[in-house]
Backbone as JSON Lines, residues from 0, in Angstrom:
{"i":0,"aa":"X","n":[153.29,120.68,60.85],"ca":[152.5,121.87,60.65],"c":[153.4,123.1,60.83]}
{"i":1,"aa":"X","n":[153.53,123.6,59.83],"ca":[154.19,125.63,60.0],"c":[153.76,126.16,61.29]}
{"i":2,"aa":"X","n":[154.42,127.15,61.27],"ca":[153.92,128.29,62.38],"c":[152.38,128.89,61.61]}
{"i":3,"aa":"X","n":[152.69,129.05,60.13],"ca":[151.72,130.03,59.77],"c":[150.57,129.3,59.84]}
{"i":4,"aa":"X","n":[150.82,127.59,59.41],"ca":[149.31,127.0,59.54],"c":[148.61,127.18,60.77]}
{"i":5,"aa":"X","n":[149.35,127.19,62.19],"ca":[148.73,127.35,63.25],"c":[148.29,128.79,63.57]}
{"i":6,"aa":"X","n":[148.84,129.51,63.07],"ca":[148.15,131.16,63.15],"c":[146.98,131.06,61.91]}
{"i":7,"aa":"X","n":[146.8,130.4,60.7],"ca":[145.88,130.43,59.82],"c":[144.81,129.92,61.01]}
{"i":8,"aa":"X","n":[144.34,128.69,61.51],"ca":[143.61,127.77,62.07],"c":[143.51,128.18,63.33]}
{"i":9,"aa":"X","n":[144.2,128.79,64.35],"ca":[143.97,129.87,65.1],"c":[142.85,130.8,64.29]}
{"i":10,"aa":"X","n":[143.36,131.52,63.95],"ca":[142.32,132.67,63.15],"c":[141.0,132.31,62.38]}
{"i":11,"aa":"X","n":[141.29,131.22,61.9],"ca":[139.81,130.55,60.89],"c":[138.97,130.09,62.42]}
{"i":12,"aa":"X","n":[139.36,129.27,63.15],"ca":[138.67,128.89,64.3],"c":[137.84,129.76,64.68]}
{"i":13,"aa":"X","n":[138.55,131.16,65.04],"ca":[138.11,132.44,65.76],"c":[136.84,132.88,64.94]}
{"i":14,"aa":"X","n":[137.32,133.0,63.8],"ca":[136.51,134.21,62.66],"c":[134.76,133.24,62.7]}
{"i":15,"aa":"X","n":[135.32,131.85,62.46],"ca":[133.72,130.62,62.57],"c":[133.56,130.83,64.29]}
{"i":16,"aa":"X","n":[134.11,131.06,65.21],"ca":[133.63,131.14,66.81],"c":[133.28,129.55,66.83]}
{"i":17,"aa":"X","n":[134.11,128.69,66.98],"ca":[134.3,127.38,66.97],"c":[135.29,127.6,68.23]}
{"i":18,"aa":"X","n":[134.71,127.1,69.63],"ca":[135.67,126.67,70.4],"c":[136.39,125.25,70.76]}
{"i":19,"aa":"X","n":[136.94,125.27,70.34],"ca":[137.35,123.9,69.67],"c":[138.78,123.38,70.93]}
{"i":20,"aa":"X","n":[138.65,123.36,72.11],"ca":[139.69,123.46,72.97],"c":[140.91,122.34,72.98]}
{"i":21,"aa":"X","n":[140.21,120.89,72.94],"ca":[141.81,120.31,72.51],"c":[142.56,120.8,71.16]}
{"i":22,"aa":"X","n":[141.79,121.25,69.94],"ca":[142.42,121.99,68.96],"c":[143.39,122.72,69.6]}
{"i":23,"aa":"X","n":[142.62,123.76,70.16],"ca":[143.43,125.43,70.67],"c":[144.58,124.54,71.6]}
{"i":24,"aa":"X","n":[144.08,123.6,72.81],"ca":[145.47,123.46,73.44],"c":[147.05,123.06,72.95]}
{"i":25,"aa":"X","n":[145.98,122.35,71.74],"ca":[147.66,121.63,71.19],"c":[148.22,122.95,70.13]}
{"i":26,"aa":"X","n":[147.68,123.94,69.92],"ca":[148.27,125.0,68.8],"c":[148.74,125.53,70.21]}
{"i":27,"aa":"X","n":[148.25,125.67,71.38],"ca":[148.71,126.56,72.24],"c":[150.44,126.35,72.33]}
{"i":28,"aa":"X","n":[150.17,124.68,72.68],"ca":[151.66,124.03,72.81],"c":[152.77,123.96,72.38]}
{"i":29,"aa":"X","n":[152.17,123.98,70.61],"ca":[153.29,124.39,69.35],"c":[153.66,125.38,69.45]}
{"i":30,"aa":"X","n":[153.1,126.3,69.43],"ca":[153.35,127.74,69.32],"c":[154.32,128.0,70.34]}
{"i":31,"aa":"X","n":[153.85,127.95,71.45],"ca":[154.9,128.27,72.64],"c":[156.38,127.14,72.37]}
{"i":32,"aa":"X","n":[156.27,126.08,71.74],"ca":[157.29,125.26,71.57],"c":[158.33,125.37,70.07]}
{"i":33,"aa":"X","n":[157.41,126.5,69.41],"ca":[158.12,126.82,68.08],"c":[158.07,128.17,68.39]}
{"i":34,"aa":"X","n":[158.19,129.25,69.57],"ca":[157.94,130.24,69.71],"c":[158.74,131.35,68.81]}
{"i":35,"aa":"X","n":[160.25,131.03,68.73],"ca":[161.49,131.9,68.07],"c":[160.85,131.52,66.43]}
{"i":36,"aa":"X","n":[160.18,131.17,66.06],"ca":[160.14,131.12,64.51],"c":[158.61,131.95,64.31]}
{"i":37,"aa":"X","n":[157.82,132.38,65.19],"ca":[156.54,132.81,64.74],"c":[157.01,134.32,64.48]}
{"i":38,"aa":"X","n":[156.22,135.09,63.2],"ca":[156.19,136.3,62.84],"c":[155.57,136.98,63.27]}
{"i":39,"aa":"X","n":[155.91,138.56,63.7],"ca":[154.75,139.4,64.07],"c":[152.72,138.61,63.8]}
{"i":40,"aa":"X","n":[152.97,138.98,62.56],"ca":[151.33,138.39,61.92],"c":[150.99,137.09,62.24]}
{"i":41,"aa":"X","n":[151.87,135.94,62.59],"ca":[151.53,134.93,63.32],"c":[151.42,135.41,65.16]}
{"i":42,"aa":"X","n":[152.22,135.99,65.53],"ca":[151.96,136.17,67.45],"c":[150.61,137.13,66.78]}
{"i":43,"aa":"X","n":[150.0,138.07,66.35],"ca":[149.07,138.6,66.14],"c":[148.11,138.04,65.86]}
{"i":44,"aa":"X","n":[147.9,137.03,65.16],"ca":[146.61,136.26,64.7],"c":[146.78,135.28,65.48]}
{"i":45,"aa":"X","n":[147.6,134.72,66.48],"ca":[147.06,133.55,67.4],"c":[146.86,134.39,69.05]}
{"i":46,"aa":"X","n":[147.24,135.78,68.98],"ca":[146.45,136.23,70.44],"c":[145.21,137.0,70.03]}
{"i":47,"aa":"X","n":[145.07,137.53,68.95],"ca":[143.53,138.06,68.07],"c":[142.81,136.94,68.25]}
{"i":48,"aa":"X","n":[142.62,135.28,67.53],"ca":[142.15,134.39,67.63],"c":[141.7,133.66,69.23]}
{"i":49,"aa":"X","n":[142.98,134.32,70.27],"ca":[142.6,133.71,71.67],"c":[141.66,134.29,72.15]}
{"i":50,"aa":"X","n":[141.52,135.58,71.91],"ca":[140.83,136.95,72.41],"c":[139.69,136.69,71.94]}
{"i":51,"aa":"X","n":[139.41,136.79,70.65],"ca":[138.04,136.52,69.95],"c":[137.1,135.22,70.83]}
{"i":52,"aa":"X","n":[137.94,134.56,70.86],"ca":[136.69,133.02,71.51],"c":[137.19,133.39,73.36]}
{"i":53,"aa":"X","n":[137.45,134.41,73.83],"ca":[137.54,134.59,75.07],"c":[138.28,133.55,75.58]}
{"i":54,"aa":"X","n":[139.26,132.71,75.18],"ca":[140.31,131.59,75.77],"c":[141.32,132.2,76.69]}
{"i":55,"aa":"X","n":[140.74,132.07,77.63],"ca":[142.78,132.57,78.49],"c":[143.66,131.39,79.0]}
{"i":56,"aa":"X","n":[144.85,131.88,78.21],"ca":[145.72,131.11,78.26],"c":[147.16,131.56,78.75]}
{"i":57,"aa":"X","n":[147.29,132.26,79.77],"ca":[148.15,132.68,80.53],"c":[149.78,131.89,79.63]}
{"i":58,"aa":"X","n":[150.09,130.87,79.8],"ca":[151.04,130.76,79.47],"c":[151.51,130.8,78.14]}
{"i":59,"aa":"X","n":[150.76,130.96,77.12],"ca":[150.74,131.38,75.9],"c":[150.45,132.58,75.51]}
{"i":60,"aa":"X","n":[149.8,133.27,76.16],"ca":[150.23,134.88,76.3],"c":[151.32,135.29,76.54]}
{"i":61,"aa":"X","n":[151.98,134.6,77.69],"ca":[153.33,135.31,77.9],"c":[154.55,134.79,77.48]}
{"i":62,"aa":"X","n":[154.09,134.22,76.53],"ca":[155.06,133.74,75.35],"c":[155.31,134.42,74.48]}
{"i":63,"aa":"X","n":[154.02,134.67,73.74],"ca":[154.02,135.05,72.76],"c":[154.61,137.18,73.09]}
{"i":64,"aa":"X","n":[153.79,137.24,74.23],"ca":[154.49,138.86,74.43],"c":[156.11,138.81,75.04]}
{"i":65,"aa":"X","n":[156.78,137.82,75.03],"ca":[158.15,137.69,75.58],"c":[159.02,137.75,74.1]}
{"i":66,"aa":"X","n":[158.23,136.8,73.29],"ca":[158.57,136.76,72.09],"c":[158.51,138.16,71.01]}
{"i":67,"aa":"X","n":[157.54,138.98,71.41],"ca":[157.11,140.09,70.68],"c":[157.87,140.96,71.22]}
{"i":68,"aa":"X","n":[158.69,141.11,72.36],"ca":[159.74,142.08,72.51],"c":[160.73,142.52,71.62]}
{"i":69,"aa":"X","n":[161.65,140.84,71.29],"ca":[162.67,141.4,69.97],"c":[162.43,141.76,68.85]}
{"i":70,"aa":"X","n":[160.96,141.41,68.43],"ca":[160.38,141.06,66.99],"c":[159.55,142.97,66.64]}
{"i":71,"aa":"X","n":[159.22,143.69,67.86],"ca":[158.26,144.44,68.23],"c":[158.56,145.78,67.02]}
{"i":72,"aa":"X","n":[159.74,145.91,66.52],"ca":[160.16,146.87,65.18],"c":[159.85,146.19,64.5]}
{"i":73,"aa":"X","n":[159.38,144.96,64.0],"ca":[158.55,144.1,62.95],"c":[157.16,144.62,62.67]}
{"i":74,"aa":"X","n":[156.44,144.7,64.01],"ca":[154.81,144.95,64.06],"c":[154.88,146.28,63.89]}
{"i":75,"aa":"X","n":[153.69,145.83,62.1],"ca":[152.78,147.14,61.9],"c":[152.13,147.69,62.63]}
{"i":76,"aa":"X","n":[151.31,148.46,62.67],"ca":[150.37,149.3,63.84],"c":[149.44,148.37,63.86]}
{"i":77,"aa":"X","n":[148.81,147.96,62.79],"ca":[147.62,146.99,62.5],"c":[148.26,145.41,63.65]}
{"i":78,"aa":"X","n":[148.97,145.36,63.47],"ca":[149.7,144.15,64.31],"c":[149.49,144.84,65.65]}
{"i":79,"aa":"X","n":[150.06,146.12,66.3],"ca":[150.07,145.99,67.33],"c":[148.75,146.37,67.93]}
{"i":80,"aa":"X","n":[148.39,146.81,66.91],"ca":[146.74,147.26,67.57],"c":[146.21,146.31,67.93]}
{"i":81,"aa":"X","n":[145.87,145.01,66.87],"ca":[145.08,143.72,67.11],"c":[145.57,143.23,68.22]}
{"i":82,"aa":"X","n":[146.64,142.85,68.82],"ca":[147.75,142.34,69.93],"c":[147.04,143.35,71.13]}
{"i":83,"aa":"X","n":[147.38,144.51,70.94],"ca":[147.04,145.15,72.22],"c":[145.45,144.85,72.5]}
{"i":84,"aa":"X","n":[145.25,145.18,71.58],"ca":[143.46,144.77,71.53],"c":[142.92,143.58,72.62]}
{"i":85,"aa":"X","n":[143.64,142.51,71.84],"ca":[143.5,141.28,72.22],"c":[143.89,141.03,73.87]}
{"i":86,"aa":"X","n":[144.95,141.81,74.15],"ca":[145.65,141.42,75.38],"c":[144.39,142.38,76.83]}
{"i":87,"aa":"X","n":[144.01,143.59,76.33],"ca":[143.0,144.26,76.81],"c":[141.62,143.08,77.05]}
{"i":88,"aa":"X","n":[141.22,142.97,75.73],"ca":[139.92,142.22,75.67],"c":[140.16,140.79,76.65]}
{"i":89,"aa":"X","n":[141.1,140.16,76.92],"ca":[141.34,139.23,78.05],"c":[141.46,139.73,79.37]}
{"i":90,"aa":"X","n":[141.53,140.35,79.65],"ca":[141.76,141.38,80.58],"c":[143.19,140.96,81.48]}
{"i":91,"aa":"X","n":[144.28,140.5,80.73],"ca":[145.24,140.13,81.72],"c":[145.96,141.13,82.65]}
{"i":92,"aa":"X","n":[146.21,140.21,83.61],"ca":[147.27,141.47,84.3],"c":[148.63,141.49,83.96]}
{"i":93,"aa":"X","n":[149.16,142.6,84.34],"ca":[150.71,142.97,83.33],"c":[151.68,141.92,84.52]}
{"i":94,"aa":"X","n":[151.85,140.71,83.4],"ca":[152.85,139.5,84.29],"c":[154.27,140.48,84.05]}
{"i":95,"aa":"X","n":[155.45,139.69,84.62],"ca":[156.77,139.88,84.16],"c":[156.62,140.05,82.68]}
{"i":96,"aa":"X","n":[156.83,139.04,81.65],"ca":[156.84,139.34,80.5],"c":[155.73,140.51,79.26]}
{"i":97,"aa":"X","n":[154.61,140.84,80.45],"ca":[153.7,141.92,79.37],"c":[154.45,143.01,79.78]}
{"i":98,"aa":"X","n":[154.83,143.61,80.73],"ca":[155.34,144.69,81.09],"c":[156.41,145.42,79.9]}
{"i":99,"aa":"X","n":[157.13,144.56,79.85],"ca":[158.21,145.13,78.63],"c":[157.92,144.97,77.83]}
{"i":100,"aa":"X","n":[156.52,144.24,77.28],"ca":[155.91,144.18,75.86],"c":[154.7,145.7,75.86]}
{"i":101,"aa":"X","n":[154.35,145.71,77.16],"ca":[153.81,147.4,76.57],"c":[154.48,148.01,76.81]}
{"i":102,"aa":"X","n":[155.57,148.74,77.19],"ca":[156.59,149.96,76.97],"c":[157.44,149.84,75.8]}
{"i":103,"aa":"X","n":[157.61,148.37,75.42],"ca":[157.7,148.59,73.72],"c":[156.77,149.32,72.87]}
{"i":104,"aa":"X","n":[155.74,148.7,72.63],"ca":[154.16,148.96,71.85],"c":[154.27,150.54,72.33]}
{"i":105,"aa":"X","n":[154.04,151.29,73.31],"ca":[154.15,152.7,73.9],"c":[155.28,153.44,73.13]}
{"i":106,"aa":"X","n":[156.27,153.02,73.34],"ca":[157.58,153.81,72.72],"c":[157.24,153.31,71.01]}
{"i":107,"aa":"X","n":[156.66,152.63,70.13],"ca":[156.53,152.32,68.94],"c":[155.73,153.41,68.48]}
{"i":108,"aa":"X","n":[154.39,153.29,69.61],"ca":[153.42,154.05,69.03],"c":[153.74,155.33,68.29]}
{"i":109,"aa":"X","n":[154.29,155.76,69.47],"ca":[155.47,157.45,68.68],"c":[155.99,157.52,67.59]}
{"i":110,"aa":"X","n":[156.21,156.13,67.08],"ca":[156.63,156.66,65.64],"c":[155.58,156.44,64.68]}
{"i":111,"aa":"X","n":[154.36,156.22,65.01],"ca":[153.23,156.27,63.73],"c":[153.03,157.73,63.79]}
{"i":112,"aa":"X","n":[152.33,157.99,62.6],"ca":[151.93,159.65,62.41],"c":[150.65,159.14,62.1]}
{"i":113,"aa":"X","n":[150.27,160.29,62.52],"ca":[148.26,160.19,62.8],"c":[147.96,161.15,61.29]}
């Protein structure tokens, strides 16, 4: 299975509100185990998709925002919005790895024009 199929099926899961948890655990697993190959729009549509069915998954959050550090000049606004969104709507607390994923997203924001 791609990265993208698991961000598609992530996201289709979400959009039907199908909690489908051995599904989600084993995409959780891939993902974090294929982490260096997922795209902005894939880390975006599999923490949008976690968020939506209220799943917290601590260690796949802070994957995916460890991962979104180097990638973070990739994400559109629409990317980081859904992401921030998502990371809010779980209500996590800022681990080691979210911390430098929001003072990225913060310093990005500055360069959108309103």
């Amino acid at each position: 299975m791609s990265v993208q199929d698991l961000a598609r099926i992530s996201w289709a899961f979400a959009k039907i509100v199908c909690l489908h948890l051995p599904l989600l655990d084993s995409i959780s697993a891939a993902a974090i185990n294929r982490i260096t190959s997922l795209l902005p729009l894939h880390i975006t549509n599999i923490v949008w998709a976690f968020a939506k069915l209220t799943l917290q998954h601590q260690p796949l959050i802070d994957a995916l925002a460890g991962e979104s550090i180097p990638k973070i000049r990739a994400f559109t606004h629409q990317n980081l919005a859904n992401t921030v969104w998502a990371i809010a709507t779980l209500n996590y607390s800022l681990t080691t790895k979210m911390v430098p994923f929001i003072v990225e997203v913060i310093d990005k924001i500055h360069e959108f024009s309103c």
